[in-house]
N, C-alpha and C positions, 0 to 999 in steps of 0.2 A: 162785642158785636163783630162778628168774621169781615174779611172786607170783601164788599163788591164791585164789580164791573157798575158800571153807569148804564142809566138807560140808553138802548140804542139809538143811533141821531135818526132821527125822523126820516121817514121817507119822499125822496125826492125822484124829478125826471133826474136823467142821466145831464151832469156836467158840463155847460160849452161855455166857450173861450171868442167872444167877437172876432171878426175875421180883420177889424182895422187896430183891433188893440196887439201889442204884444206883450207876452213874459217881459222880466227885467233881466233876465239871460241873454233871451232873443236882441233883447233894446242893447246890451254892452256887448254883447257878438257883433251887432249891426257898426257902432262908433269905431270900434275896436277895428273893424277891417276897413271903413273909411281912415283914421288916422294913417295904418299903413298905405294906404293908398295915395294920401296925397303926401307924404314923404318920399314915394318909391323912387322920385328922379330929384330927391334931396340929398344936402352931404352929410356929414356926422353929424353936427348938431343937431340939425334937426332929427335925427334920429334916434339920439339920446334922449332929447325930450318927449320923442314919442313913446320910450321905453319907461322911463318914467312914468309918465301917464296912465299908460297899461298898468302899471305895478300897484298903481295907486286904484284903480277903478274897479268895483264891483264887488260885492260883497261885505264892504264897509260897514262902518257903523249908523250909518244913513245921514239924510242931513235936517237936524234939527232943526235949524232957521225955517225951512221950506216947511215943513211939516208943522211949527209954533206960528206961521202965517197962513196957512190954511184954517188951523182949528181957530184963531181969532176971527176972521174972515166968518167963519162959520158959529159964531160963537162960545166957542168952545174952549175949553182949557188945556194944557199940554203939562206935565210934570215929568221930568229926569231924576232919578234917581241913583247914585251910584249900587250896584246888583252886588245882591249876596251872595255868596258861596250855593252852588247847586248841590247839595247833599241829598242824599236820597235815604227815603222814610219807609219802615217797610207798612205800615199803619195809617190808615184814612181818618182813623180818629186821635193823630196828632195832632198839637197846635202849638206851629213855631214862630214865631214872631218876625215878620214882613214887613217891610217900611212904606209899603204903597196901598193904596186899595182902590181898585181889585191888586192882589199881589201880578209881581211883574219878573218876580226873580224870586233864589231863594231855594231853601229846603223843600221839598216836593216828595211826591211817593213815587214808587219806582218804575208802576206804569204812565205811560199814558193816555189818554182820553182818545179813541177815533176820531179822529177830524169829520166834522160832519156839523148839522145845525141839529137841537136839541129840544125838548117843549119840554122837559123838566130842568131845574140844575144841576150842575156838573159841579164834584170838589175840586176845590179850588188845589187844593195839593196836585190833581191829576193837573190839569191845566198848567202849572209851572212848571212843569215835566215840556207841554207840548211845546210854549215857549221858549223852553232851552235848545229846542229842536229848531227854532228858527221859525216858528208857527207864531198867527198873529188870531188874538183870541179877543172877541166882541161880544159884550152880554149887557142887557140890558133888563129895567127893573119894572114892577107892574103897571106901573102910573104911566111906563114910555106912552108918547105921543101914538092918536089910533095909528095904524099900520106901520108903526115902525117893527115890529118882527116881521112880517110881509116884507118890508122891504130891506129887511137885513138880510132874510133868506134868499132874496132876488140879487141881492150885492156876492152874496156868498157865489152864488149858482154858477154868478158870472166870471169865477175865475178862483176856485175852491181849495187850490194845494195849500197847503198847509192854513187853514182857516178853520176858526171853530165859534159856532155865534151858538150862546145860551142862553137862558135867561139867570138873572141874580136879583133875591127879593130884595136885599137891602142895597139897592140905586136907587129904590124908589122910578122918580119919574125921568131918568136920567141914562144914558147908552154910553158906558166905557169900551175904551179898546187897549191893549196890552200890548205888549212886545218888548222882548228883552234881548239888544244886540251888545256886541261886540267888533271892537277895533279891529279887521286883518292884524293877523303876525302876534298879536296878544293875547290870544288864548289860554295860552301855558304859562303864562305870566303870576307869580306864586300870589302875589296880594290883588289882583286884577282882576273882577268877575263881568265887567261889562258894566251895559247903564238900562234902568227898568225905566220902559218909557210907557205911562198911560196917558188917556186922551177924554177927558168927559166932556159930553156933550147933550145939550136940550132937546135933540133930533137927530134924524138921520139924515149927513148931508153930503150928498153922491162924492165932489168934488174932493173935501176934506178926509173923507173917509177911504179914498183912490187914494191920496198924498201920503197919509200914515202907511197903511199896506205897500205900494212900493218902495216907500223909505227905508220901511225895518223890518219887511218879511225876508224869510230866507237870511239873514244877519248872525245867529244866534251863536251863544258858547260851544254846539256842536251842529253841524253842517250838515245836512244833507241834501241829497239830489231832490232837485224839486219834484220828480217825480214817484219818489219814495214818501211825502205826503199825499197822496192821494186820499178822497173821500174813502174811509171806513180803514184805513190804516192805522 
């Protein structure tokens, strides 16, 4: 069977972004020049440790505790993973062996899937591609609770770069979410591929489902600008 493109993600209005939330760029731009500022009329030390701080801040590997109290909170589960090697497949109809499910890491095919919401399934090989890109992928199974696709596409709507909500028959009645980060500075590290973090949950729950997305979007073995996920990218 040749391989194809996935069906196109659904048509939606145009993308907005609340005017009292911000990106996670914006939020460590924000601290980031508070710190400097209340150091300005400080001596060395303090300004080491401010440097410090910087060094450490943003784009991390997220913080699991926050995110494993939210999904309990919300009744949901959290699982970490140490992440596979991202090898790239050039066949949709491979099947290579993933330690999570949905996969979270891993051999993947070479494209990846538009970011966008979906009314059919997307292969799962595409999707571990978008994850490596630092994209956070949400699918959910036919039994989901009523309007939870309505309100996964309402969650998406609301702040869309690098997000992809599909659906996946075998959750059954159940909404996973994906994402596969890595540690700053570790990247290129030869035995180190990051950690596969999925999230199952009974519902869709605003709170919980905010905590993972900030945590570990934008995180991934390869970087990009948040603006280079955009919907249909």
């Amino acid at each position: 069977m040749a391989d194809r493109p996935p069906t196109p993600p659904r048509k939606v209005q145009a993308p907005k972004v609340r005017q009292h939330e911000r990106r996670p760029a914006e939020v460590a731009d924000r601290k980031k020049r508070a710190l400097l500022y209340a150091v300005s009329s400080a001596g060395l030390g303090a300004l080491v440790v401010v440097v410090f701080v910087l060094a450490r801040g943003g784009g991390g590997a997220g913080d699991e505790s926050a995110v494993a109290a939210a999904m309990r909170k919300a009744g949901c589960t959290l699982k970490s993973v140490p992440a596979q090697k991202g090898e790239h497949l050039d066949s949709l109809e491979a099947k290579p062996k993933h330690n999570s499910t949905p996969p979270s890491s891993g051999p993947h095919y070479f494209e990846t899937a538009p970011w966008g919401t979906y009314e059919d399934p997307v292969s799962a090989l595409r999707l571990v591609h978008n994850l490596e890109h630092g994209g956070v992928v949400i699918q959910y199974g036919p039994k989901a609770p009523d309007g939870a696709a309505d309100a996964l596409v309402s969650f998406w709507r609301d702040d869309p770069n690098g997000m992809v909500v599909s659906p996946l028959p075998s959750l059954g009645d159940k909404i996973a979410l994906a994402a596969w980060t890595v540690e700053d500075g570790r990247a290129r590290e030869k035995d180190y591929h990051g950690e596969g973090r999925v999230a199952t949950c009974p519902r869709f729950d605003q709170k919980a489902f905010e905590t993972f997305r900030e945590e570990f979007r934008f995180k991934g073995p390869e970087r990009f600008p948040e603006d280079a996920l955009e919907p249909g990218e």
